[in-house]
C-alpha positions in Angstrom: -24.2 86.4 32.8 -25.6 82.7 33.3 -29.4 82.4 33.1 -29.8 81.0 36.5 -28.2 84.7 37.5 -29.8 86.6 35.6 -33.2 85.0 36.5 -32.5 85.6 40.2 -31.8 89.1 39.3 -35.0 90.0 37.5 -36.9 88.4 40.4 -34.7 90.2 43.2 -35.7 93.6 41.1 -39.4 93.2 40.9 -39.8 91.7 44.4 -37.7 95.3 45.8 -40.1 97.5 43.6 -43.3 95.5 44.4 -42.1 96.0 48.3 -41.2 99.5 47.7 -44.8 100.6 46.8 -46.3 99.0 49.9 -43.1 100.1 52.2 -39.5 101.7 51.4 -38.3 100.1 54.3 -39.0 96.4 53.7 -37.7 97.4 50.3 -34.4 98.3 51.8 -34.0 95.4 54.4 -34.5 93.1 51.1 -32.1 95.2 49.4 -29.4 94.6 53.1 -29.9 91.0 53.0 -29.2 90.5 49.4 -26.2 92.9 49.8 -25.3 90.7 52.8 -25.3 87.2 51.4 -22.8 85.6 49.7 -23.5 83.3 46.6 -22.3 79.8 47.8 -19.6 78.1 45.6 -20.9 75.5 42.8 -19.2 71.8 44.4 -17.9 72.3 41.1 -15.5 75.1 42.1 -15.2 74.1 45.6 -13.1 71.1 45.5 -10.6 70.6 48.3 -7.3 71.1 47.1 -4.5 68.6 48.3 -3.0 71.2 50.6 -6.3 71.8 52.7 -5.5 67.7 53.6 -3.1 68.3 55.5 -4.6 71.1 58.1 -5.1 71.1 61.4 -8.8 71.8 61.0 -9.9 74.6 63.9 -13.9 76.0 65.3 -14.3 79.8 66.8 -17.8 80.4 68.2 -19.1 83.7 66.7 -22.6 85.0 67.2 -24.1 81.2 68.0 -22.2 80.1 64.4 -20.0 77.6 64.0 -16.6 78.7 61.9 -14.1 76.4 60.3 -10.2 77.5 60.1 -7.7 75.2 59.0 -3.8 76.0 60.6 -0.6 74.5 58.8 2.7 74.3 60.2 2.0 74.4 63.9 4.0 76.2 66.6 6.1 78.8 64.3 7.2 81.4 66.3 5.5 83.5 63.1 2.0 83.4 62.0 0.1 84.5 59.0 -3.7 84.6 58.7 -5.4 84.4 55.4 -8.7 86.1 54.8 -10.4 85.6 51.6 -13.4 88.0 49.8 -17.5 87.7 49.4 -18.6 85.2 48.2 -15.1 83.3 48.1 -13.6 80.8 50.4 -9.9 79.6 51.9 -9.6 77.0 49.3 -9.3 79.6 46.9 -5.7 80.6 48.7 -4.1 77.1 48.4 -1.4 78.0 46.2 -0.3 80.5 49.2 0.5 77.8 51.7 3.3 75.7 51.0 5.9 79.0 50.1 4.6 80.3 53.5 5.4 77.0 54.9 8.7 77.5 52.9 9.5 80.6 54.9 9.1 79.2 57.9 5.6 80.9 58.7 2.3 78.9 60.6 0.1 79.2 58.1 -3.8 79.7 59.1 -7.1 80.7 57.4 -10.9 80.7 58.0 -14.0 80.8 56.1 -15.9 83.6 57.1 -19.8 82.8 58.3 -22.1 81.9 55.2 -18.8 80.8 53.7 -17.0 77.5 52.7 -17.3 74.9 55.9 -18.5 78.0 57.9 -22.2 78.6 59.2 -24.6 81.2 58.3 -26.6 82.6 56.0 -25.5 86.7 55.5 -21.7 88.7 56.5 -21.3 92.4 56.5 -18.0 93.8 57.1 -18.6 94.8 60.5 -19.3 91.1 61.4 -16.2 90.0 59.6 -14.0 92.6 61.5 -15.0 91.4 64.8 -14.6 87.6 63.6 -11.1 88.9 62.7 -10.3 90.2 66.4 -11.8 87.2 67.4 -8.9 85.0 65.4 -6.4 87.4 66.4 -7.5 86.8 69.7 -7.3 83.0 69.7 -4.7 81.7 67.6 -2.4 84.9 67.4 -0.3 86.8 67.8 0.5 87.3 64.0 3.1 88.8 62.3 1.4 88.9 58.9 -1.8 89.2 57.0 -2.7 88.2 53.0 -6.9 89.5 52.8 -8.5 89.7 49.1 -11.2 92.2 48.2 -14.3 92.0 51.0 -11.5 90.4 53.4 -9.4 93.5 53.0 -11.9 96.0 54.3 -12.5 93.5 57.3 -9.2 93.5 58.3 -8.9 97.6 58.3 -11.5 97.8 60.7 -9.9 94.8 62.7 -6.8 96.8 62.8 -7.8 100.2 64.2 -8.7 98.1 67.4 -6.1 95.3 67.7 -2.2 96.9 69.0 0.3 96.5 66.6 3.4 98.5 64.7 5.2 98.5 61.6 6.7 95.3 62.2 3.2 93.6 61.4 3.3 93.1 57.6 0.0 93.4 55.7 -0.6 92.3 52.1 -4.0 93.3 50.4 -5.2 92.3 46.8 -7.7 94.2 44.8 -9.5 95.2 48.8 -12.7 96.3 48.7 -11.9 99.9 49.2 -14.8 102.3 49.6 -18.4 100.3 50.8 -20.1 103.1 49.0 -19.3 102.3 45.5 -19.9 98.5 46.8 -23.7 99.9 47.5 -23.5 102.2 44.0 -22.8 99.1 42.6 -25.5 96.7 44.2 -28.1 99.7 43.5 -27.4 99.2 39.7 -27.6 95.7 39.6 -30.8 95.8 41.4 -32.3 98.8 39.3 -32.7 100.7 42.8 -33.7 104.3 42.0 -36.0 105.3 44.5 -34.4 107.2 46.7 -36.5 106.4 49.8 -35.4 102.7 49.5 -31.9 104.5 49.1 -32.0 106.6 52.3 -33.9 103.8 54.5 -30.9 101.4 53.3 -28.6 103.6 55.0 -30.6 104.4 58.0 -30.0 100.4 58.5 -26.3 100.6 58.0 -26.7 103.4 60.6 -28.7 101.7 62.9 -26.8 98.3 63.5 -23.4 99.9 63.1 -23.3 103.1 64.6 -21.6 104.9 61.3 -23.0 105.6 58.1 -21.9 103.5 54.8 -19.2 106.5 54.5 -17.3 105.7 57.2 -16.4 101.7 55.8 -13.5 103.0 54.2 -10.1 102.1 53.5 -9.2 105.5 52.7 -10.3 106.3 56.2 -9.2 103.2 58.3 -5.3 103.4 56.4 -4.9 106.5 58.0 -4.9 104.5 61.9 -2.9 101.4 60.3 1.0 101.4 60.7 1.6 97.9 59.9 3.8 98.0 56.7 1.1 97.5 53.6 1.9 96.2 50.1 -1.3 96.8 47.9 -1.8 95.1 44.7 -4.9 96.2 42.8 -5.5 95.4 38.6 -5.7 98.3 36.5 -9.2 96.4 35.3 -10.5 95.0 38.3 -14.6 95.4 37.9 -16.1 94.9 40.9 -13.5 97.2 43.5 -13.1 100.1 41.1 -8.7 100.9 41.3 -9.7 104.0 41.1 -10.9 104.4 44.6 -7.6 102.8 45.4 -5.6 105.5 44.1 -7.3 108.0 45.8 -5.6 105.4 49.2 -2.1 105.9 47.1 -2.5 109.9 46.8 -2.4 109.9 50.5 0.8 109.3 50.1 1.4 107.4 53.9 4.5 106.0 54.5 3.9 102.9 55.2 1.8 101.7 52.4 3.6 100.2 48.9 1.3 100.0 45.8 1.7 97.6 43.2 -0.6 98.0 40.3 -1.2 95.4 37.3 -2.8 95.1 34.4 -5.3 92.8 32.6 -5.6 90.7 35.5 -9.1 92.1 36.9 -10.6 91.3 40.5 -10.0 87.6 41.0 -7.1 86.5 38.4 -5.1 88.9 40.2 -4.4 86.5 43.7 -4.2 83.5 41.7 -1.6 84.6 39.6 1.8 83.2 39.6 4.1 86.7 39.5 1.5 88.3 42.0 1.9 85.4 44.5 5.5 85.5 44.6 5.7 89.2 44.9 3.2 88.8 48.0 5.8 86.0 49.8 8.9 88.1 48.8 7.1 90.7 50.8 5.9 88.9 53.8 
């Protein structure tokens, strides 16, 4: 861990306990927004890749926010959307574009709001479900989907409201599976133990979403999803446990293939050369 991060860390901790003596509810909307905002790229590791010079740059409205798409290969009578994870951006799916090209596909992706070119400050997965429908909305139909981790869960909740059959093709890389372990997982980096902070943190899930933290899962959505669905999750993936996948793969649905690796972990895993070309031999 770098020092800046691990500084921010040990402030976040002690500000969330300080907070939690004086009110277990400010504790936990400290505890939402810091689950809801993404760490923005270093310029470092943000550099526009030669592809992304080429797009057709696009703008969706979305809650007052202005979000940046880019589209490649106009006017293919196919279309795949590319959705990336927290804390990530399009860029990061370059390498994806030209084979799509290569099979003939209009290519387009976004960054989702407090993302990349994309406005805003915080993203929870409900808002980046709804900015999905939005997309599909505008710029689709599509025939095909690639989403990494955060992106993944996003577009299972997109897809139990937006028509579609087993003709749509759906690829998803190391998804964010269950929001729960997400949350365990947030808890533990935070040293949250209080378990009023805990239970007011999911009364705010409740109240500006309707469902509790339980119901943002993959396990659950799959079950309303026909599109066909290859899954590709890394036997040492650290931040969406494969274990919560294989409890997805024990359903045994139909229309769902699962593709596990090893050694590759949460972010080496869509970057990597064999993975890529078993996700375009797919789509």
């Amino acid at each position: 861990m770098k020092i800046k991060q691990f500084l921010a860390i040990k402030y976040f901790r002690t500000k969330i306990k300080l907070l939690s003596v004086l009110s277990t509810r400010k504790a936990a909307e400290e505890a939402f927004r810091l689950f809801s905002t993404p760490q923005k790229l270093p310029k470092a590791k943000n550099i526009k890749p030669s592809a992304f010079n080429h797009a057709e740059p696009l703008y969706v409205k979305f809650y007052g926010l202005r979000v940046k798409g880019y589209k490649w290969n106009k006017d293919k009578p196919a279309r795949i959307l590319i959705l990336h994870g927290f804390s990530s951006s399009a860029y990061k799916f370059s390498h994806y574009v030209a084979p799509l090209i290569e099979k003939g596909y209009e290519v387009i992706a976004f960054d989702a709001p407090a993302h990349g070119g994309s406005e805003g400050v915080t993203i929870n997965a409900l808002e980046y479900g709804k900015l999905i429908e939005i997309i599909i909305k505008a710029f689709g139909p599509f025939n095909g989907f690639i989403a990494h981790s955060f992106g993944g869960l996003a577009l299972s909740l997109a897809l139990e409201k937006v028509p579609h059959d087993e003709k749509m093709k759906v690829v998803f890389i190391a998804p964010a599976t269950e929001t729960t372990s997400a949350i365990d997982s947030a808890f533990k980096i935070l040293d949250i133990q209080n378990e009023n902070v805990k239970h007011d943190f999911e009364k705010i899930i409740k109240e500006k979403s309707g469902h509790s933290s339980k119901w943002f899962s993959m396990k659950r959505a799959m079950q309303n999803i026909k599109a066909s669905t290859l899954w590709i999750h890394d036997e040492d993936d650290d931040v969406t446990p494969l274990n919560d996948a294989l409890k997805v793969k024990e359903l045994n649905l139909p229309n769902v293939e699962f593709h596990i690796t090893k050694t590759l972990g949460h972010r080496k895993i869509y970057r990597d050369k064999t993975v890529k070309n078993i996700v375009i031999d797919f789509l």
